[in-house]
C-alpha positions as CSV (number, residue, x, y, z in Angstrom):
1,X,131.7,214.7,-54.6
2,X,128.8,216.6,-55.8
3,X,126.5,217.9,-52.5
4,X,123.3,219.5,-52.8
5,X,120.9,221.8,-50.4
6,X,117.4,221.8,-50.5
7,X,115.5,224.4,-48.8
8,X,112.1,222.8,-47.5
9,X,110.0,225.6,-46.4
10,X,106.7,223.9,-45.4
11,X,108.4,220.5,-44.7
12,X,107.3,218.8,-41.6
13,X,110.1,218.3,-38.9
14,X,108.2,216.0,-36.7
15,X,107.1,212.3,-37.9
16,X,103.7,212.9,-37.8
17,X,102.4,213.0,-41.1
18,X,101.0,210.8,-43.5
19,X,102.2,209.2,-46.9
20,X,99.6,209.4,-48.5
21,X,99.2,213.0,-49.0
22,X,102.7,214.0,-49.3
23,X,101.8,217.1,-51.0
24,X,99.3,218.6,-48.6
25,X,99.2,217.5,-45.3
26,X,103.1,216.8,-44.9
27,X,103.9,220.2,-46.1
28,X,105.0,219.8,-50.2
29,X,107.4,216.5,-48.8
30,X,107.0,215.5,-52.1
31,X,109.2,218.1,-53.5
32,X,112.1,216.7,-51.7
33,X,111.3,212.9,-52.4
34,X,111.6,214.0,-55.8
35,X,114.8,216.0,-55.6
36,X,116.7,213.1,-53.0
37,X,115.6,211.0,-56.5
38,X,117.0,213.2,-59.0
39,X,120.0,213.7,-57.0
40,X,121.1,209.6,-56.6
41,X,119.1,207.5,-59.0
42,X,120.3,206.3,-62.2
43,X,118.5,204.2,-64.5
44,X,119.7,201.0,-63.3
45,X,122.2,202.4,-59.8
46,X,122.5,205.3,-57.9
47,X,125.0,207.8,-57.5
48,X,127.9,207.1,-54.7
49,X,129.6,210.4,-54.8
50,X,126.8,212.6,-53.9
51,X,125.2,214.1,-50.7
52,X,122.6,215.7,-50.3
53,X,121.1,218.4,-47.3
54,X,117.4,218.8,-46.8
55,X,117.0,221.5,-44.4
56,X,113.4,221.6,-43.2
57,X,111.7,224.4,-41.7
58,X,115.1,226.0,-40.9
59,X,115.8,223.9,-37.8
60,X,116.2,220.3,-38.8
61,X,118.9,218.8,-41.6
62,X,118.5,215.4,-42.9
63,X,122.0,214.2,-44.7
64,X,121.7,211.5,-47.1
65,X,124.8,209.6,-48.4
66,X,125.2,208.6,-51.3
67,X,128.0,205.7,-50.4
68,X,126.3,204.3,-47.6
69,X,122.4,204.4,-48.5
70,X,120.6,200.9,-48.5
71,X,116.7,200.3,-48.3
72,X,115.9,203.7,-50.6
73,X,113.6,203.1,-53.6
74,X,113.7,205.5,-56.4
75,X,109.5,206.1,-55.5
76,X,108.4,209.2,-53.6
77,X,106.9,207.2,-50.6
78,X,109.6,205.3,-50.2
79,X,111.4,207.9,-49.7
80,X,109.2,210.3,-47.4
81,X,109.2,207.1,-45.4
82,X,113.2,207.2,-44.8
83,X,112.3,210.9,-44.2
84,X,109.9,209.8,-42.0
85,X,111.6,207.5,-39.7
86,X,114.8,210.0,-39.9
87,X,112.7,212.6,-38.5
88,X,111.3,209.9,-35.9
89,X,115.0,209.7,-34.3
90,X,115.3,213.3,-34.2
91,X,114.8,213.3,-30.3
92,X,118.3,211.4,-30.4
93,X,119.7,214.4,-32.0
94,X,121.2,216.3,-28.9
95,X,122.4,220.5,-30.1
96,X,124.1,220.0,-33.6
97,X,125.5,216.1,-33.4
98,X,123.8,213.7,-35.3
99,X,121.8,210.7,-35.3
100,X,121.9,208.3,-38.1
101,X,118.3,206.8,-38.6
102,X,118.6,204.5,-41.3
103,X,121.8,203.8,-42.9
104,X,123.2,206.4,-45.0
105,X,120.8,208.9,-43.6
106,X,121.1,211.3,-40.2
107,X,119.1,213.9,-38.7
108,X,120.6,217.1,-37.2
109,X,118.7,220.3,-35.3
110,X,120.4,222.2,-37.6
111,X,119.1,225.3,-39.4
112,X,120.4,226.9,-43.2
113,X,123.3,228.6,-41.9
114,X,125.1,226.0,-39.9
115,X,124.6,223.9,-43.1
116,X,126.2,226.4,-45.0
117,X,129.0,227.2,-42.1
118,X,130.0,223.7,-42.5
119,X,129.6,223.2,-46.2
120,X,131.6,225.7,-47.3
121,X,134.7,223.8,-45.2
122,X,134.5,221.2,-47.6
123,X,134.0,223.2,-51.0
124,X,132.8,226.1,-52.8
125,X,128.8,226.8,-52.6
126,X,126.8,227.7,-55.7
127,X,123.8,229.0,-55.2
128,X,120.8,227.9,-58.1
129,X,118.7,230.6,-59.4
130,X,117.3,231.1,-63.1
131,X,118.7,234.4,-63.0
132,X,122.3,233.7,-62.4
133,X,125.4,233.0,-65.1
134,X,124.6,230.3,-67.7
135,X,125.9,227.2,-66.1
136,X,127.9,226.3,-69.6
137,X,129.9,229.1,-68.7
138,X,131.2,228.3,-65.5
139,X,133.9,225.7,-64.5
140,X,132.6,224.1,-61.8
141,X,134.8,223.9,-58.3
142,X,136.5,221.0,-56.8
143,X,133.7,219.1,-54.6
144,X,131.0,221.9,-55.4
145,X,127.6,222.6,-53.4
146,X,124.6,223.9,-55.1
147,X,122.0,225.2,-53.1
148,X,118.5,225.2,-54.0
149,X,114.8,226.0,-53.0
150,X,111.7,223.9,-53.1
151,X,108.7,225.0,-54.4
152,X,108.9,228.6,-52.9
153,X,111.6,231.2,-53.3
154,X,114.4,232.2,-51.2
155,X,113.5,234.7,-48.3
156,X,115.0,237.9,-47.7
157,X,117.3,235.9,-45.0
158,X,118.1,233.2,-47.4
159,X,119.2,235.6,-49.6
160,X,121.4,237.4,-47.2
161,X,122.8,234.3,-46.0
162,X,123.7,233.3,-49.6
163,X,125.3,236.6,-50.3
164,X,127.8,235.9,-47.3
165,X,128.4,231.6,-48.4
166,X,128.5,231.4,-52.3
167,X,130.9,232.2,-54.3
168,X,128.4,232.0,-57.5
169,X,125.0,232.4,-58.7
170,X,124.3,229.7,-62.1
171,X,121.3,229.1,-64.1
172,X,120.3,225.7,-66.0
173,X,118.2,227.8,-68.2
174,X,116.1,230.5,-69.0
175,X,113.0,229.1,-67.7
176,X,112.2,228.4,-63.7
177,X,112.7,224.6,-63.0
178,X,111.0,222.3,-60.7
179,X,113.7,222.0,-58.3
180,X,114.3,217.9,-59.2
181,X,114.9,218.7,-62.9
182,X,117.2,221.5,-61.9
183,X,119.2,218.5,-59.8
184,X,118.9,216.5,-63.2
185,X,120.1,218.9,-65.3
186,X,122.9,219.7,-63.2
187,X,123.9,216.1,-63.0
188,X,123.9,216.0,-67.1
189,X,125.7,218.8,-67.7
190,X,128.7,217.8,-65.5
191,X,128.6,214.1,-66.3
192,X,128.1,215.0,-70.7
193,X,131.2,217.3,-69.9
194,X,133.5,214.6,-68.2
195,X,133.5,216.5,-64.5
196,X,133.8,213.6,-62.3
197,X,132.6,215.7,-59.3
C-alpha cells in the first residue's frame, strides 16, 4: 500500500466554510482536494491500494481509503464537500477513535505526531522535501509513507518531529513542487519502475 500525509496548515477543522472559495475563506482546502486527487484518481479508476492522512490544523485527521471510497469525484468541490461533511461528524469523534463520515472516509482529533506514532507501525515514513536524496536513487520500503506539506513549509516542530519518524528525506526534483504533482510524480516513478506498493 502506498500512504500519504498531508500537512494542512490553514485548513479549516470545523464544517463551516464555503465551497465556493476553497482557496480563501476555507483556509487553502483546495490544496488538499487537489492532492486527495493526485493521490487516487486515474484516468478512467482510482487507486485501491492507497491511503491517504490529511492532518488539519494539527488537531484533526481525515483518512481516506482507497478500497472503500464511493461517492468521490475527481473535481475539487466534490471533494472539499466529503471534507466537509467528514469534518461535520467530527463531534462523533470521542479522544483518538474514529468516526467514519462517508464511506471510505473517517475523522479523528488527532494531531501530526499520533499520525506519525501510528504510521510508522505499519511501514517506513519518508519524509518529501526538494532538498533530500534523488528519489531514482532510493529503493522504496515495503508499504511506504511519504509525508508532505501544503502550500507552506514544515515548522520547526514538524521538523523535529520528522527527525524522530522518518527513516529518509527524497526529492522528485530539483525544483519545489505543488504538493499534488509531487503525489503524481511519486505515483509515476513507482508504478514506470514496477513497485506494486
Amino acid at each position: 500500500m502506498r500512504r500519504f500525509i498531508v500537512l494542512g496548515h490553514t485548513a479549516p477543522t470545523d464544517p463551516d466554510f464555503s465551497l465556493d472559495d476553497l482557496a480563501g475563506a476555507a483556509g487553502r482546502l483546495d490544496v488538499l482536494a487537489r492532492c486527495v486527487n493526485s493521490a487516487f484518481f486515474l484516468s478512467h479508476g482510482l487507486r485501491e491500494s492507497v491511503r491517504v492522512f490529511l492532518v488539519l490544523s494539527d488537531t484533526v485527521t481525515i483518512r481516506l481509503e482507497g478500497v472503500e471510497l464511493r461517492y468521490m469525484n475527481p473535481d475539487e468541490r466534490n471533494i472539499a464537500g466529503l471534507l466537509r461533511q467528514a469534518l461535520d461528524s467530527r463531534a462523533e469523534a470521542i479522544g483518538h477513535s474514529e468516526v467514519e463520515s462517508t464511506p471510505g472516509i473517517y475523522v479523528s482529533n488527532r494531531g501530526f505526531e499520533d499520525v506519525l506514532k501510528a504510521t510508522a507501525r505499519e511501514g517506513a515514513i519518508i519524509q518529501l522535501h526538494e532538498e533530500g536524496t534523488p528519489l531514482a536513487d532510493v529503493e522504496p520500503p515495503e508499504n511506504p509513507a511519504f509525508v508532505l506539506s501544503d502550500h507552506q513549509d514544515f515548522t520547526t516542530a514538524e521538523h523535529d518531529l520528522l527527525e524522530e519518524y522518518t527513516t529518509k528525506r527524497v526529492s522528485v526534483g530539483p525544483k519545489a513542487l505543488h504538493a499534488d504533482h509531487v503525489i503524481s510524480v511519486v505515483h509515476n516513478y513507482l508504478d514506470t519502475e514496477g513497485y506494486s506498493i
